[in-house]
PDB file of N, CA, C and O in Angstrom:
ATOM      1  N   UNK A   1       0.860  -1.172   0.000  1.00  0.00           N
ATOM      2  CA  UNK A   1       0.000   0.000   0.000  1.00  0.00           C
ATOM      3  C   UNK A   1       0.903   1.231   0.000  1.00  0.00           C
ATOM      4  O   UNK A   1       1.730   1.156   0.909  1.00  0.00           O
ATOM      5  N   UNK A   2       1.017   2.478  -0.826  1.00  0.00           N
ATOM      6  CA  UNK A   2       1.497   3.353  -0.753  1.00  0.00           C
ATOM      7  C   UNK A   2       1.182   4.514  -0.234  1.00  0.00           C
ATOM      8  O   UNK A   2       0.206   5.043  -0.766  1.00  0.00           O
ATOM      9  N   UNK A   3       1.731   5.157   0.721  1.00  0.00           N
ATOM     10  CA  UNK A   3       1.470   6.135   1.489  1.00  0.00           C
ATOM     11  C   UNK A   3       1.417   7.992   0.390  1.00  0.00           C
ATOM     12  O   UNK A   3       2.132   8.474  -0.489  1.00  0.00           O
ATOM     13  N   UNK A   4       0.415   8.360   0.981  1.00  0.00           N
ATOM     14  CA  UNK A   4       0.466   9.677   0.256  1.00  0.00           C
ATOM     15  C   UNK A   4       0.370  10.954   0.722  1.00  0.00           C
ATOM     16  O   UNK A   4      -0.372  10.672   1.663  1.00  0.00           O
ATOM     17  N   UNK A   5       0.522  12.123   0.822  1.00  0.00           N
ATOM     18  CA  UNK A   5       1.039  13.327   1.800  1.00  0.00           C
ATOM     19  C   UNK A   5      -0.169  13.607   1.564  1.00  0.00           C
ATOM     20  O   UNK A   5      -0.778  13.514   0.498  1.00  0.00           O
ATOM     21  N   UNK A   6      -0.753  14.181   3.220  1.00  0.00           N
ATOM     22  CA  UNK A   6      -1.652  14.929   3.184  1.00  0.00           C
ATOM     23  C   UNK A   6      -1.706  15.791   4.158  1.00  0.00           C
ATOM     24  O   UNK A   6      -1.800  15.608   5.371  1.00  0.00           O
ATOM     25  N   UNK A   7      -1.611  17.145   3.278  1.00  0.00           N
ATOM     26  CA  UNK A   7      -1.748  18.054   4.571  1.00  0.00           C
ATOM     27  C   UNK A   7      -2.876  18.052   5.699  1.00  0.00           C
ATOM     28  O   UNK A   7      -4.061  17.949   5.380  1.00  0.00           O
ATOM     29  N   UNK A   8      -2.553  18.144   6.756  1.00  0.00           N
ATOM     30  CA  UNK A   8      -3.801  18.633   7.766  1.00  0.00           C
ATOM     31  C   UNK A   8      -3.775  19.817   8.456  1.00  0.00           C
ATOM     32  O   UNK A   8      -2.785  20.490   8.745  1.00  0.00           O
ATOM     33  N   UNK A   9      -4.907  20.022   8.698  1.00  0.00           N
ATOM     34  CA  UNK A   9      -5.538  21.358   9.305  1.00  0.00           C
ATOM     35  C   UNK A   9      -6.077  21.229  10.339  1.00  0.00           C
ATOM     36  O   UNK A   9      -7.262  21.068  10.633  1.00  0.00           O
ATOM     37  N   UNK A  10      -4.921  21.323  11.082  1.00  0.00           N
ATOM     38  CA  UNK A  10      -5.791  21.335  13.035  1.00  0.00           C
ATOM     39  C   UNK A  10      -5.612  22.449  13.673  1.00  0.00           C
ATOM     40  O   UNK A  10      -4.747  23.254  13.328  1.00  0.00           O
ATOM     41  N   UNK A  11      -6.550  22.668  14.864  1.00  0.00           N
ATOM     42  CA  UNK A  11      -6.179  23.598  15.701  1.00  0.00           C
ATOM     43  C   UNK A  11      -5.048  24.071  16.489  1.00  0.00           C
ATOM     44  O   UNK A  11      -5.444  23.774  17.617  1.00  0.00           O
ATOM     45  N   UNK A  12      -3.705  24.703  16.677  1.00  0.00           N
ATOM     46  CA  UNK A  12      -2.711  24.686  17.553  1.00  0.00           C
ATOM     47  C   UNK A  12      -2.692  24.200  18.469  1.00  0.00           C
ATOM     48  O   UNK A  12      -1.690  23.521  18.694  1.00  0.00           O
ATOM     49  N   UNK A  13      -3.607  24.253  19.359  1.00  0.00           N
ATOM     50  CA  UNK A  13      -3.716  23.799  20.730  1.00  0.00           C
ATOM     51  C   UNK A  13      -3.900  22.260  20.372  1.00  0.00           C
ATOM     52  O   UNK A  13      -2.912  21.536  20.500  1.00  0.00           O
ATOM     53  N   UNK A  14      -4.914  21.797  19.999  1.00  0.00           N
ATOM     54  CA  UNK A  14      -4.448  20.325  19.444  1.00  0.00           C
ATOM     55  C   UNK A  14      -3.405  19.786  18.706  1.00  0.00           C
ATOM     56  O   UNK A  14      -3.352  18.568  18.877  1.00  0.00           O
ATOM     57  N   UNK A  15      -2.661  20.158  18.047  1.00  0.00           N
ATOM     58  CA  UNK A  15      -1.012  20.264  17.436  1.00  0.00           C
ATOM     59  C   UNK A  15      -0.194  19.865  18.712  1.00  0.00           C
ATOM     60  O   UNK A  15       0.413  18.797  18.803  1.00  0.00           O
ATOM     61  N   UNK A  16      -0.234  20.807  19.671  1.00  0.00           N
ATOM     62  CA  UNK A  16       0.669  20.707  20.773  1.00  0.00           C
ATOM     63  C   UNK A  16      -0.521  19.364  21.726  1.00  0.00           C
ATOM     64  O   UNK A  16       0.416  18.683  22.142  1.00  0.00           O
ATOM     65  N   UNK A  17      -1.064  19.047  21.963  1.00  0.00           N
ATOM     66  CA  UNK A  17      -1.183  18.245  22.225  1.00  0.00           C
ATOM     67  C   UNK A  17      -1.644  16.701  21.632  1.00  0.00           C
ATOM     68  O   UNK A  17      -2.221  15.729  22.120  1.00  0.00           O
ATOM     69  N   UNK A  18      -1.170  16.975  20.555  1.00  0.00           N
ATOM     70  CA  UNK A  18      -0.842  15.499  19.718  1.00  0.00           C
ATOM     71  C   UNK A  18       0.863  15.383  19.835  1.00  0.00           C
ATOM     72  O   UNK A  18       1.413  14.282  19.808  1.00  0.00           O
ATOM     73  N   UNK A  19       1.430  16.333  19.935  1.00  0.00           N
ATOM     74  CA  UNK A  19       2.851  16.694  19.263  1.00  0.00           C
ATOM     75  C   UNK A  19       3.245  16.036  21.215  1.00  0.00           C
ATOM     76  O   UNK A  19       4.233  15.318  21.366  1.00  0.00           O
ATOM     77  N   UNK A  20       2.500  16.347  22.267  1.00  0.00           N
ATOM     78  CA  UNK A  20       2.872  15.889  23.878  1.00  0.00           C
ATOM     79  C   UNK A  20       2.860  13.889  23.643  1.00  0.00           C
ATOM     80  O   UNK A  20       3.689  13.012  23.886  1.00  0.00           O
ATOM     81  N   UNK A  21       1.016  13.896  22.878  1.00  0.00           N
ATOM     82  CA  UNK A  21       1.028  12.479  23.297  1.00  0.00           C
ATOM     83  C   UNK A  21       1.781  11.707  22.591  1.00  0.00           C
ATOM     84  O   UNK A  21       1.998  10.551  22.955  1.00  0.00           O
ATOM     85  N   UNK A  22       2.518  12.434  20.997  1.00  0.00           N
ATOM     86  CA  UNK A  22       3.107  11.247  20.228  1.00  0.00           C
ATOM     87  C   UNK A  22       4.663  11.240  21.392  1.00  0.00           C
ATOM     88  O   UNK A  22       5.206  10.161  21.630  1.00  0.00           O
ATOM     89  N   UNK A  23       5.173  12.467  21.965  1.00  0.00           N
ATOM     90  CA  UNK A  23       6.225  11.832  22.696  1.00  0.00           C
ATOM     91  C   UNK A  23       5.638  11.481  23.533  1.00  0.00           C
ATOM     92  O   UNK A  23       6.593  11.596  24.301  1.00  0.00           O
ATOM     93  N   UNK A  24       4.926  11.148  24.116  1.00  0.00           N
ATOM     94  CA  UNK A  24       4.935  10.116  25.736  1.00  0.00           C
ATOM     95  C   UNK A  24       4.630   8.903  24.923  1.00  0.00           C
ATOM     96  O   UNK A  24       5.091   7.891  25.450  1.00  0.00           O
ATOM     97  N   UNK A  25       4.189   8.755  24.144  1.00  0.00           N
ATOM     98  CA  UNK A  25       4.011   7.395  23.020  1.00  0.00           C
ATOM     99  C   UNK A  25       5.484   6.709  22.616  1.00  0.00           C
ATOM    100  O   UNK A  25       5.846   5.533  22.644  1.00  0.00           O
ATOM    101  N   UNK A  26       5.847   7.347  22.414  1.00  0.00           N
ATOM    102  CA  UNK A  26       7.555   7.021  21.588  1.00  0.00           C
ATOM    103  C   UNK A  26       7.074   6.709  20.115  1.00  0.00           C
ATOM    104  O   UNK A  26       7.280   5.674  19.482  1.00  0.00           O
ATOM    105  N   UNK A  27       6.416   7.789  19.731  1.00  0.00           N
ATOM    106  CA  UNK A  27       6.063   7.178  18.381  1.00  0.00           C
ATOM    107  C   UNK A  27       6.110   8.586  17.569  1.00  0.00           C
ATOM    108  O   UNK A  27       6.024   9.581  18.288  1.00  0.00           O
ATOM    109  N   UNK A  28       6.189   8.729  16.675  1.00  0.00           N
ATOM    110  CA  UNK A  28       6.267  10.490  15.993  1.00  0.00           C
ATOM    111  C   UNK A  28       4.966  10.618  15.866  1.00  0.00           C
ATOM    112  O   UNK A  28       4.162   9.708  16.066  1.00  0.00           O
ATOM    113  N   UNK A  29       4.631  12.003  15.454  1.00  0.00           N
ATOM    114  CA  UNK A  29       3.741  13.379  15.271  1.00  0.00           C
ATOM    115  C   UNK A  29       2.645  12.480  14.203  1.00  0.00           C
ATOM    116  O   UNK A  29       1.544  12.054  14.552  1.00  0.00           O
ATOM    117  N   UNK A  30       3.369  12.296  12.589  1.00  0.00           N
ATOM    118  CA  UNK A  30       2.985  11.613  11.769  1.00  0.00           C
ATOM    119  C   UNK A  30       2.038  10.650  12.115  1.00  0.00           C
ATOM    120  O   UNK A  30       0.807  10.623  12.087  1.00  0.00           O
ATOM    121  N   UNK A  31       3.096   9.697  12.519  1.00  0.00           N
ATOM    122  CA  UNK A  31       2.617   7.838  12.856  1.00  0.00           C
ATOM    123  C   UNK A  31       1.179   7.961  14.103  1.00  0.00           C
ATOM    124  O   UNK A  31       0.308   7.095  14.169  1.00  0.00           O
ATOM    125  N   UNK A  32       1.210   9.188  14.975  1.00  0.00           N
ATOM    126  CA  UNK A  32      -0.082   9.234  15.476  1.00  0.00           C
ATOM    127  C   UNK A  32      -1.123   9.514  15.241  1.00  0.00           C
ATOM    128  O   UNK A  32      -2.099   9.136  15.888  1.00  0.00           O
ATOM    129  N   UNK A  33      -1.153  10.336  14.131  1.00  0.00           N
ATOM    130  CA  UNK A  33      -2.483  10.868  12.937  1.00  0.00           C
ATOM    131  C   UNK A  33      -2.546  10.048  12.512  1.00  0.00           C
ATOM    132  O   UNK A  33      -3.753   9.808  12.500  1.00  0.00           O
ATOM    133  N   UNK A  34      -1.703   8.741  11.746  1.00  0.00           N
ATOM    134  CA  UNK A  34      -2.329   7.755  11.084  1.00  0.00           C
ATOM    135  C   UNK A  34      -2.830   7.076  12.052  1.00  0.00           C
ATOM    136  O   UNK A  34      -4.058   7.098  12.131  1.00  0.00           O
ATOM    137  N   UNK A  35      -2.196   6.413  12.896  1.00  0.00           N
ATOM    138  CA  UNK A  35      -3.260   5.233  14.062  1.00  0.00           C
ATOM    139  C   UNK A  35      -4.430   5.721  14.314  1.00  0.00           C
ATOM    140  O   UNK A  35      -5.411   4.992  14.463  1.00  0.00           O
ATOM    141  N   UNK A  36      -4.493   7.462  14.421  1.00  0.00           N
ATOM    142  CA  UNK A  36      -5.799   8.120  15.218  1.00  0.00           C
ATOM    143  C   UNK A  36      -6.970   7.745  13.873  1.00  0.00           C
ATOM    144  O   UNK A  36      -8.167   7.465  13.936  1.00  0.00           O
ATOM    145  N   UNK A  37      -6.134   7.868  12.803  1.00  0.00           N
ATOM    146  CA  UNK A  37      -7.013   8.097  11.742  1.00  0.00           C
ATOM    147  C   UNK A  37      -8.205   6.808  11.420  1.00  0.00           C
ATOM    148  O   UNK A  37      -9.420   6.629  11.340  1.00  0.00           O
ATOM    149  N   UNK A  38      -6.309   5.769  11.257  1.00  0.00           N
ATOM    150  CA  UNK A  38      -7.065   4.587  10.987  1.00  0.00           C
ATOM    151  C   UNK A  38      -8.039   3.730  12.352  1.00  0.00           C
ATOM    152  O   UNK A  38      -8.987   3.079  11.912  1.00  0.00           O
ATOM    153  N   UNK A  39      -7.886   3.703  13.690  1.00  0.00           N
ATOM    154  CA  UNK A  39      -8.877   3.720  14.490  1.00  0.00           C
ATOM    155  C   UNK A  39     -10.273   4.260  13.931  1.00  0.00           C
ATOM    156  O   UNK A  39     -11.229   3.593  13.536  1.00  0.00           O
ATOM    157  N   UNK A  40     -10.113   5.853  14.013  1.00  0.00           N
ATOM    158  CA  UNK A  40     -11.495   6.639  13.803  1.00  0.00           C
ATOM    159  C   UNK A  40     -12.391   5.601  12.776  1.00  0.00           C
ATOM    160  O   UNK A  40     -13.379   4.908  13.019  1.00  0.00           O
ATOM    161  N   UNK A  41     -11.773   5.761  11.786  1.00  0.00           N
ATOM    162  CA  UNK A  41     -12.130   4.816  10.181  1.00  0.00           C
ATOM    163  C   UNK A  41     -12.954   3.633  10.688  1.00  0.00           C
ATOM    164  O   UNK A  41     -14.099   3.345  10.337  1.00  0.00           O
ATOM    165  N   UNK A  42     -11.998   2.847  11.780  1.00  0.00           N
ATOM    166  CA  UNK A  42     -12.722   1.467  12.079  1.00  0.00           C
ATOM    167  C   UNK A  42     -13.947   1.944  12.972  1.00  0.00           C
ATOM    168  O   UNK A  42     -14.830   1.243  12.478  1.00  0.00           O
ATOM    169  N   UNK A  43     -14.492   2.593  13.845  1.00  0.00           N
ATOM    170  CA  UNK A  43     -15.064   2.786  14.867  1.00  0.00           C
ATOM    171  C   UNK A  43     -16.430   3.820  14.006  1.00  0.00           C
ATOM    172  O   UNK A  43     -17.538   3.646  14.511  1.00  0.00           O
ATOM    173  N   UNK A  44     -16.393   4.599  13.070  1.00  0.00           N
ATOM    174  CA  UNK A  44     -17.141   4.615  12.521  1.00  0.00           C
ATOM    175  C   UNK A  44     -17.908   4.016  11.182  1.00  0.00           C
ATOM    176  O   UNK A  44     -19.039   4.298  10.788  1.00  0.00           O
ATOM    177  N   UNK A  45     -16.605   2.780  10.402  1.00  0.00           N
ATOM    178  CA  UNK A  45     -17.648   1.957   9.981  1.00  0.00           C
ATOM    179  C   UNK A  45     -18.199   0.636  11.049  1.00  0.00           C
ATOM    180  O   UNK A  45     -19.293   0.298  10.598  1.00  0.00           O
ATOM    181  N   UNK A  46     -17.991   0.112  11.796  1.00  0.00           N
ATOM    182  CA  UNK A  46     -18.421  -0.240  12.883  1.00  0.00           C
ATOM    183  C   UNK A  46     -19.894   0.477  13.228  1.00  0.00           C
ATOM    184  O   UNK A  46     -20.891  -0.216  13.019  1.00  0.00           O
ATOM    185  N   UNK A  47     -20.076   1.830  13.746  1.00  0.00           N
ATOM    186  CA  UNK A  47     -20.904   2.574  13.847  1.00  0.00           C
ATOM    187  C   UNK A  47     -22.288   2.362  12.733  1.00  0.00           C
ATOM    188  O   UNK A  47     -23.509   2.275  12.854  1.00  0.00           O
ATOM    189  N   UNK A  48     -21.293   2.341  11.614  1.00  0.00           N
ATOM    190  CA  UNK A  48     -21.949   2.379  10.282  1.00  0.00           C
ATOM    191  C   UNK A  48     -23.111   0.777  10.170  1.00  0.00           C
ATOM    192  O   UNK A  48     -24.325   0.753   9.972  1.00  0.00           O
ATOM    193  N   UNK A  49     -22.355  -0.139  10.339  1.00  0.00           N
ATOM    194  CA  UNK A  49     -22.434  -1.617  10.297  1.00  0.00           C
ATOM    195  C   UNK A  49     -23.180  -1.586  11.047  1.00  0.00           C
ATOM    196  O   UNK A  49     -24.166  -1.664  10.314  1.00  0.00           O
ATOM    197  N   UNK A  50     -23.802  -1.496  12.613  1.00  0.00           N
ATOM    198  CA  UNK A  50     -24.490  -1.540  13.959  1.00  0.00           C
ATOM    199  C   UNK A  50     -25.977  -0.927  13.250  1.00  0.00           C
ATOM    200  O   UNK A  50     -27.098  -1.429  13.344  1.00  0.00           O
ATOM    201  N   UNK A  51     -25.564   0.338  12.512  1.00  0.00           N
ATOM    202  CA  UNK A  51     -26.807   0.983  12.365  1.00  0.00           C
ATOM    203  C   UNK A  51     -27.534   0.054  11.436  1.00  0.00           C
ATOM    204  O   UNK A  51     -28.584  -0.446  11.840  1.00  0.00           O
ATOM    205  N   UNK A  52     -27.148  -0.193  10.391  1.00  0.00           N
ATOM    206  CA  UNK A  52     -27.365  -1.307   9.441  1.00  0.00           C
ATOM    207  C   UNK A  52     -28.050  -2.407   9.614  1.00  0.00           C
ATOM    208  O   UNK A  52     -28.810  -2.997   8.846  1.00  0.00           O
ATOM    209  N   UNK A  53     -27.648  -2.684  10.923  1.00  0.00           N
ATOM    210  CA  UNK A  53     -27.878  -3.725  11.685  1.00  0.00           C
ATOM    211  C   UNK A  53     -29.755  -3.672  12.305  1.00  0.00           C
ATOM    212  O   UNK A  53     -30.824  -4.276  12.214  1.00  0.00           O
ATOM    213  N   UNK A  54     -29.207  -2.670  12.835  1.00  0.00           N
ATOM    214  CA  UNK A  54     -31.049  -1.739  14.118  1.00  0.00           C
ATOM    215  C   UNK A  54     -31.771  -1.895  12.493  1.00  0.00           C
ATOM    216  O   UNK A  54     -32.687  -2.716  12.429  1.00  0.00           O
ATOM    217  N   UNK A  55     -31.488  -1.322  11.488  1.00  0.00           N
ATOM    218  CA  UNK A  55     -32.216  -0.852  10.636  1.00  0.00           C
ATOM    219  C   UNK A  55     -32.853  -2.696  10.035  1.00  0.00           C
ATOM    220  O   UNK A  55     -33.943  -2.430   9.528  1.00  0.00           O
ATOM    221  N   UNK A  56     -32.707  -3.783   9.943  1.00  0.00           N
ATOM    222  CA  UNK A  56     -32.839  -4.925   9.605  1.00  0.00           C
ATOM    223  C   UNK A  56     -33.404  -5.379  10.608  1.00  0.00           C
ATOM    224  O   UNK A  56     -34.487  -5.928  10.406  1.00  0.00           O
ATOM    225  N   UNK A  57     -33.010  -5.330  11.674  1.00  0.00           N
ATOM    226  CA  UNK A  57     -33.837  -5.886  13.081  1.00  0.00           C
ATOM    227  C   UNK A  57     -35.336  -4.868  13.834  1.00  0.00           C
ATOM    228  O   UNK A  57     -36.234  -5.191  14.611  1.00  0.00           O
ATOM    229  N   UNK A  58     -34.963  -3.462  13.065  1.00  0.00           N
ATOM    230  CA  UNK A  58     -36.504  -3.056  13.342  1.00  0.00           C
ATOM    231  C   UNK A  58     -37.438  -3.629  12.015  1.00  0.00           C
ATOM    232  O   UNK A  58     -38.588  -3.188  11.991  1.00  0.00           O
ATOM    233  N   UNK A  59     -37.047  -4.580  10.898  1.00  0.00           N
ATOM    234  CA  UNK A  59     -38.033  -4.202   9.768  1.00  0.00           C
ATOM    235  C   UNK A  59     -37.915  -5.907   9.832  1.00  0.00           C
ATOM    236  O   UNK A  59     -38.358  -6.388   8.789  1.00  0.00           O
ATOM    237  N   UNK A  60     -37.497  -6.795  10.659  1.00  0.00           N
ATOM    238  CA  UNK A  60     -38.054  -8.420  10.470  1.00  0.00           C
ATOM    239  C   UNK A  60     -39.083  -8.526  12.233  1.00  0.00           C
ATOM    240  O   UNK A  60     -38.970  -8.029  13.354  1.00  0.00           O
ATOM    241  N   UNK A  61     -39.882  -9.336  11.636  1.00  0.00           N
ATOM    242  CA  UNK A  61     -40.703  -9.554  12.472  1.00  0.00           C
ATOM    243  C   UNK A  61     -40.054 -10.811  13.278  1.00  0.00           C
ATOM    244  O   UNK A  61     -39.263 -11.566  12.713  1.00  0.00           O
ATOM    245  N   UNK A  62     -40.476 -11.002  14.758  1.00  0.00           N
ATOM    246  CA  UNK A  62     -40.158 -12.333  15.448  1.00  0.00           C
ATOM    247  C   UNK A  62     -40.820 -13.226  14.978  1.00  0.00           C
ATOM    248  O   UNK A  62     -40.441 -14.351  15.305  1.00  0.00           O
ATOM    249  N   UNK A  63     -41.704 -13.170  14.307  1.00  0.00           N
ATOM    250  CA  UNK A  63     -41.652 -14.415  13.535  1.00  0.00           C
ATOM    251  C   UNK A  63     -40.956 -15.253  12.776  1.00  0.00           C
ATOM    252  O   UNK A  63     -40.829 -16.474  12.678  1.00  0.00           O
ATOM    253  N   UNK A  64     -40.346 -13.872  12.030  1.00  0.00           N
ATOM    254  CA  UNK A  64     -39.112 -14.164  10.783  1.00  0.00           C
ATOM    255  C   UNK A  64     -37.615 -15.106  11.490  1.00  0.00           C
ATOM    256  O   UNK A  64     -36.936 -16.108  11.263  1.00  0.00           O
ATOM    257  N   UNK A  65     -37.721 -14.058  12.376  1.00  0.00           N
ATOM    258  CA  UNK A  65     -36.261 -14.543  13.171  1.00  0.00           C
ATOM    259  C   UNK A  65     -36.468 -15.517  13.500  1.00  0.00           C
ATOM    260  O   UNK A  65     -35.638 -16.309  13.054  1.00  0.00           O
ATOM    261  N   UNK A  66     -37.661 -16.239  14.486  1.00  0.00           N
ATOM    262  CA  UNK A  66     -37.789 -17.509  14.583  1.00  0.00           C
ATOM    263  C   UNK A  66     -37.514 -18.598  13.806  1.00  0.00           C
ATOM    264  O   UNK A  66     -36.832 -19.554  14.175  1.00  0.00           O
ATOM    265  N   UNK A  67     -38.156 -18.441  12.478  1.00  0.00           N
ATOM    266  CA  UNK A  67     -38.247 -18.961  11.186  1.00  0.00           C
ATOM    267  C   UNK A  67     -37.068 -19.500  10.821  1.00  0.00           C
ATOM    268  O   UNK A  67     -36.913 -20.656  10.426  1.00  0.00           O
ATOM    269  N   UNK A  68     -35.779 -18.228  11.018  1.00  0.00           N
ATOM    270  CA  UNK A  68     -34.381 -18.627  10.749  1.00  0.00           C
ATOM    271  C   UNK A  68     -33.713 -19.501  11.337  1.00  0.00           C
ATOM    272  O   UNK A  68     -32.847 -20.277  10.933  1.00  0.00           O
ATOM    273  N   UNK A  69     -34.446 -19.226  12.926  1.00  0.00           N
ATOM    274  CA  UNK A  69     -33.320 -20.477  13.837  1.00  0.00           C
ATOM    275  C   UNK A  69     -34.054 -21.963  13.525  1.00  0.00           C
ATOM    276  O   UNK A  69     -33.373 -22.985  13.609  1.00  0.00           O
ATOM    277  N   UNK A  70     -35.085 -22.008  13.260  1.00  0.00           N
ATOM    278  CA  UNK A  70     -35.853 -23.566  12.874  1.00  0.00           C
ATOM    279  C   UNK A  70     -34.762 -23.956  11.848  1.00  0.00           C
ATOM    280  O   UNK A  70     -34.560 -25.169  11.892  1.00  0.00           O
ATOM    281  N   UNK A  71     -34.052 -23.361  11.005  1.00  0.00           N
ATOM    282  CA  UNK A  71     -33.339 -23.961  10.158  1.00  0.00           C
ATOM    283  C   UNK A  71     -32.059 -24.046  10.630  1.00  0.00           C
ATOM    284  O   UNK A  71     -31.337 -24.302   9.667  1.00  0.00           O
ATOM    285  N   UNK A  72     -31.327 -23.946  11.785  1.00  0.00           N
ATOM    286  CA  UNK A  72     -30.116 -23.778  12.317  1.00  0.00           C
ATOM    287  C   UNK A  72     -29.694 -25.342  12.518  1.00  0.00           C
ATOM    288  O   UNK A  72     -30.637 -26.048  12.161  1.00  0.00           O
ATOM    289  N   UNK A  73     -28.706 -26.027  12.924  1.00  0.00           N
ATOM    290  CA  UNK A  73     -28.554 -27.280  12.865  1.00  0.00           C
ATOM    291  C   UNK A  73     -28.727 -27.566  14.498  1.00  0.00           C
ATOM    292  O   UNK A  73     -28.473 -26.690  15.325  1.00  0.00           O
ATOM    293  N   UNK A  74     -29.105 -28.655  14.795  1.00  0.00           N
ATOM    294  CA  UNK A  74     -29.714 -29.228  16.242  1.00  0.00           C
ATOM    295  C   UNK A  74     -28.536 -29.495  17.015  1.00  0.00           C
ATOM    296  O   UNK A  74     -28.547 -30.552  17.647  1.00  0.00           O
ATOM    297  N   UNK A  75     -26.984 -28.372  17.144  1.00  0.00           N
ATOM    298  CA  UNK A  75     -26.092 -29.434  17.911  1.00  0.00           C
ATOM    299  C   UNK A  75     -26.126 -28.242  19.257  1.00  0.00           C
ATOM    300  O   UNK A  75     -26.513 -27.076  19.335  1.00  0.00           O
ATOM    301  N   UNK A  76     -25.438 -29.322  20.336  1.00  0.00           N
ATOM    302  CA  UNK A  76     -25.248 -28.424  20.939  1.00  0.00           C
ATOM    303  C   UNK A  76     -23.740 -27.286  21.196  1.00  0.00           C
ATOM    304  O   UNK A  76     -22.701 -27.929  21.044  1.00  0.00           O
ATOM    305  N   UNK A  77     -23.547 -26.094  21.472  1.00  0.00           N
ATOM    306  CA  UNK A  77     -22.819 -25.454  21.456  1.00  0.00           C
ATOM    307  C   UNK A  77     -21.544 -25.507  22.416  1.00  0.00           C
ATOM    308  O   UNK A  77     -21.537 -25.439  23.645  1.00  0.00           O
ATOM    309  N   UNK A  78     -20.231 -25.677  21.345  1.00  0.00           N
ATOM    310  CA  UNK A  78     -19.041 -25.879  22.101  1.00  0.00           C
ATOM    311  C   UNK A  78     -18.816 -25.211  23.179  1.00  0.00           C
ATOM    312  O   UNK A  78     -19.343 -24.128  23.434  1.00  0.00           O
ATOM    313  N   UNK A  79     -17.827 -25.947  24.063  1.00  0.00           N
ATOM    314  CA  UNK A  79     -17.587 -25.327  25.155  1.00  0.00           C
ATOM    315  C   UNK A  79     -17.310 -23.709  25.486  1.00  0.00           C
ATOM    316  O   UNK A  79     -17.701 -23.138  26.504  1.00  0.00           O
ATOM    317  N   UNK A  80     -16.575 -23.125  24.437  1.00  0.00           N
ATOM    318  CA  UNK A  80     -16.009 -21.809  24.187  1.00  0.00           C
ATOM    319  C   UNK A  80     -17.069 -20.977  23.960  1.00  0.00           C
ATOM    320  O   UNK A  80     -16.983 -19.785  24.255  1.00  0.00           O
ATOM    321  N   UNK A  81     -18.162 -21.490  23.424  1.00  0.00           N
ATOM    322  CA  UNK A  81     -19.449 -20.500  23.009  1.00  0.00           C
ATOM    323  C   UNK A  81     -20.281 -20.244  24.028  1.00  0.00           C
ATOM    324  O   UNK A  81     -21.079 -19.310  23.949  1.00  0.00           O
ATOM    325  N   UNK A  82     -20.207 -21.024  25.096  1.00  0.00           N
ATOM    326  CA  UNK A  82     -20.660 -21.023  26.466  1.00  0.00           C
ATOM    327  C   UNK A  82     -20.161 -20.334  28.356  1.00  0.00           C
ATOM    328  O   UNK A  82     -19.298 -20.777  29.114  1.00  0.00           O
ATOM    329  N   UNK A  83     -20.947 -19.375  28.518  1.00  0.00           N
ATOM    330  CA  UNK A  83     -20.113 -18.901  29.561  1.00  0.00           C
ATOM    331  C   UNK A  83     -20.857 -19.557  30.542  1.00  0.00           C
ATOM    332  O   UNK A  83     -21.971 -20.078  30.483  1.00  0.00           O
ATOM    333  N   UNK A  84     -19.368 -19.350  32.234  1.00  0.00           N
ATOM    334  CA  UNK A  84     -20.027 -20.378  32.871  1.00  0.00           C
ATOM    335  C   UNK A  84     -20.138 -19.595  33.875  1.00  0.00           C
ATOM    336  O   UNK A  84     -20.707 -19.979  34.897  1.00  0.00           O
TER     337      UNK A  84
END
């Protein structure tokens, strides 16, 4: 994957305190805008996915859902899938 320059536009006061946490990090200025970035990215398609989700589960009826597990296979569930 190739990396590509992009300027950003932040507030100073956030500058200096990205510019504090990448040193108490041991990690540079840069490399913390990307982690922050690529986090954000995951956590709002996540966000994205969940909603997706409400939006499918308000529009099937419990009937439907029922319907689905009648077709599920009759075993019972491994140990790991089970809390004790």
């Amino acid at each position: 994957m190739s990396k590509l320059s992009f300027p950003l536009r932040i507030h100073e006061d956030e500058r200096v305190r990205a510019k504090r946490l990448a040193e108490a990090l041991g990690v540079s200025e840069s490399r913390l805008y990307a982690e922050l970035i690529h986090e954000g990215l995951l956590i709002r398609e996540q966000i994205l996915y969940m909603t997706h989700l409400r939006e499918i589960a308000a529009s099937t009826s419990k009937d439907d859902a029922l319907g689905i597990l009648t077709n599920t296979a009759d075993t019972q569930p491994i140990s790991t899938d089970v809390s004790e």
